[in-house]
Phi, psi and omega in degrees: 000308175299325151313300172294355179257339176299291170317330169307269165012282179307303194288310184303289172316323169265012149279320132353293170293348194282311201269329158342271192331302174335272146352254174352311192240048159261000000 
């Protein structure tokens, strides 16, 4: 449980990260 709640983390930040450029460049 404590692994798969890490990995959650990780995908919410590079979903994040992902989406930034987006944002920016409209």
């Amino acid at each position: 449980a404590k692994y798969q709640r890490k990995l959650t983390v990780a995908i919410k930040r590079a979903r994040q990260m992902a989406l930034l450029p987006y944002v920016a460049g409209e």
